[in-house]
C-alpha positions in Angstrom: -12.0 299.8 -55.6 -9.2 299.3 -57.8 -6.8 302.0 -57.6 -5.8 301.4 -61.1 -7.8 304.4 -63.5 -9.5 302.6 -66.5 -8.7 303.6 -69.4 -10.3 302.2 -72.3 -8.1 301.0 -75.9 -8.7 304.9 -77.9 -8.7 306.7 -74.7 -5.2 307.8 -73.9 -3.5 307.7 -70.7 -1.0 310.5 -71.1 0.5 312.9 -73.2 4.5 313.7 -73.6 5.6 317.4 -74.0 9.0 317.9 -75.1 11.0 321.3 -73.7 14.5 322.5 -74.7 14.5 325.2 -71.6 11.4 327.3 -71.8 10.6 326.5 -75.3 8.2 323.2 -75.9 9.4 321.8 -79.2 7.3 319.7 -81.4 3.4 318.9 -80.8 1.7 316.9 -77.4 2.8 313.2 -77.9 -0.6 311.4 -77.1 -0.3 308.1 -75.7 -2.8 305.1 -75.6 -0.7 301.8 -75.6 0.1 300.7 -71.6 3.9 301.7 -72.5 5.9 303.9 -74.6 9.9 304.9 -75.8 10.9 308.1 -75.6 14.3 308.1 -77.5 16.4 310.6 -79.6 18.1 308.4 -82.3 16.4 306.1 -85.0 16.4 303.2 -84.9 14.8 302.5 -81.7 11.6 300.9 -82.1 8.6 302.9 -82.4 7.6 305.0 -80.3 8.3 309.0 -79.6 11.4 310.2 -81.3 13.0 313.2 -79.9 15.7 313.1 -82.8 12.2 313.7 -84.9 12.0 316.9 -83.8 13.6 320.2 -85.2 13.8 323.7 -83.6 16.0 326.6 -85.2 18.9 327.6 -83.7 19.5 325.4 -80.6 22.1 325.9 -78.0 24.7 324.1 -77.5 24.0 322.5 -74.4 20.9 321.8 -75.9 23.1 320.0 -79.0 25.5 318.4 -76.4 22.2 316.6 -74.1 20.5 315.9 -77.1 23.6 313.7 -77.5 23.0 311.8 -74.4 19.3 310.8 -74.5 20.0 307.8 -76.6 18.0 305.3 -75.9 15.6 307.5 -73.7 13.5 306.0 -71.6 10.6 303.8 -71.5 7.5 304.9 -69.9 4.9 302.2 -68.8 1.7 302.5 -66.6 1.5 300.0 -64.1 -1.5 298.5 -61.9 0.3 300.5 -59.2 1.4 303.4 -60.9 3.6 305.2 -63.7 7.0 303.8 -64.0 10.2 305.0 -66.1 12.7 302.9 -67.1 15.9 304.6 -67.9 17.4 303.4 -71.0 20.0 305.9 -71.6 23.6 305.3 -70.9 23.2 308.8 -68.9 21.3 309.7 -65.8 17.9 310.7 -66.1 16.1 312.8 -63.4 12.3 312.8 -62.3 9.9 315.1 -59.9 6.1 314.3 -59.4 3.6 315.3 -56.8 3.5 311.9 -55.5 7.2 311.5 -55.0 7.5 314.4 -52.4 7.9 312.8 -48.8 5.3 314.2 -46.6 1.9 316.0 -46.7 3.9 319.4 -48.2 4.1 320.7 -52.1 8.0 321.2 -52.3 10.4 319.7 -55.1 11.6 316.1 -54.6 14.0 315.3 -57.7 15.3 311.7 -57.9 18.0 310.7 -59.8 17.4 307.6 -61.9 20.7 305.7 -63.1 21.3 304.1 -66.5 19.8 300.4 -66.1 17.3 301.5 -63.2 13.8 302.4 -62.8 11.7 304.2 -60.7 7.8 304.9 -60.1 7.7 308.1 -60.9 3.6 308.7 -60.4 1.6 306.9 -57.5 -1.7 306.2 -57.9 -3.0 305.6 -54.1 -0.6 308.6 -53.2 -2.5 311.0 -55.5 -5.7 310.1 -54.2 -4.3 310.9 -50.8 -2.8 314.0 -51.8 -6.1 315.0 -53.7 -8.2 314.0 -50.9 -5.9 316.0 -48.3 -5.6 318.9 -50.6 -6.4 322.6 -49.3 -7.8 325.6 -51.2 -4.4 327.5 -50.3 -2.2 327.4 -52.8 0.0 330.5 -52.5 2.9 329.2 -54.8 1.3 329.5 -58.4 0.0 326.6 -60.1 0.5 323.3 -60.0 -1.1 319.9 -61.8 -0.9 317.3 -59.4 -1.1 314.8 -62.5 2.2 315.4 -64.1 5.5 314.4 -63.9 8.8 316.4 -65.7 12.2 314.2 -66.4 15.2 315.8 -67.8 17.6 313.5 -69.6 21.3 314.3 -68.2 21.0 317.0 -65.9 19.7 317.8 -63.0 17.5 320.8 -61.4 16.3 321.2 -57.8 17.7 322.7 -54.1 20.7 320.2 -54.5 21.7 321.4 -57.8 22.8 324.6 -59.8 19.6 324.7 -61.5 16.5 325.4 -59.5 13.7 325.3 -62.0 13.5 322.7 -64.6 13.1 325.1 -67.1 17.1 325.7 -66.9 17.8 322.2 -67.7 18.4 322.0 -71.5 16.2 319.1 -72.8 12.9 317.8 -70.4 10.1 316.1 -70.8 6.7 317.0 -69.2 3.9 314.0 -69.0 0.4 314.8 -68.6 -1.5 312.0 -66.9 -5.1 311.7 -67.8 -8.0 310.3 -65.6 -5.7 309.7 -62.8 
């Protein structure tokens, strides 16, 4: 069996939420071509533009990583899995199910340099992890089909912030039929 989930032309694969903290700004970004960009400035290409997007009143932090996104990144499922390409001239960082080492549930954030790439959503390792999964889950919920990338700053045990939702501008992807 193929480990690759079929998806057919209309059906999409994914969708993008964008964050600025706690607050999602803008609608779900529904995806059905095999890749998209997810950029702030125009022009770029097509794809889904941050700069698109107003909220009232943003911080300045918010303002000052908005700044950095640039070119974004481009996100493209793979036989293999879900790859981000970082396109920015700034570090992007990533944390999936399938990128924590081990059988556990912690946080594994991974730094992806300007120029660089990583797979950011496994699709053999989430069938292990699904298969191996217990009913205890006593740290509140968790979709094992989503990945959340932060343009410019990162979050995590090795950093100042510990929840994503202190970094200014993230992105949450919501993988379908994985």
């Amino acid at each position: 069996s193929s480990a690759l989930p079929s998806v057919t032309r209309d059906e999409h694969w994914c969708s993008v939420a964008y964050w600025e903290y706690r607050t999602r700004v803008g609608r779900l970004y529904t995806v059905c071509e095999p890749s998209v960009s997810i950029f702030c400035d125009l022009p770029r290409g097509t794809g889904f533009c941050l700069g698109q997007l107003h909220a009232d009143g943003r911080h300045e932090m918010v303002r000052r990583t908005r700044g950095k996104i640039g070119g974004g990144i481009l996100l493209s499922k793979e036989g293999d899995g879900v790859w981000a390409y970082n396109r920015s001239e700034h570090p992007v960082f990533a944390s999936s199910p399938t990128l924590v080492r081990g059988r556990t549930r912690g946080l594994s954030v991974h730094k992806v340099l300007p120029g660089y790439s990583l797979k950011v959503f496994d699709y053999q390792r989430a069938q292990a992890l699904q298969r191996s999964a217990g009913p205890e889950l006593p740290d509140g919920p968790f979709d094992p089909h989503s990945v959340r990338i932060s343009f410019a700053k990162g979050w995590g045990p090795s950093y100042s912030r510990q929840f994503i939702t202190s970094c200014p501008c993230w992105l949450e992807i919501l993988l379908n039929n994985c």
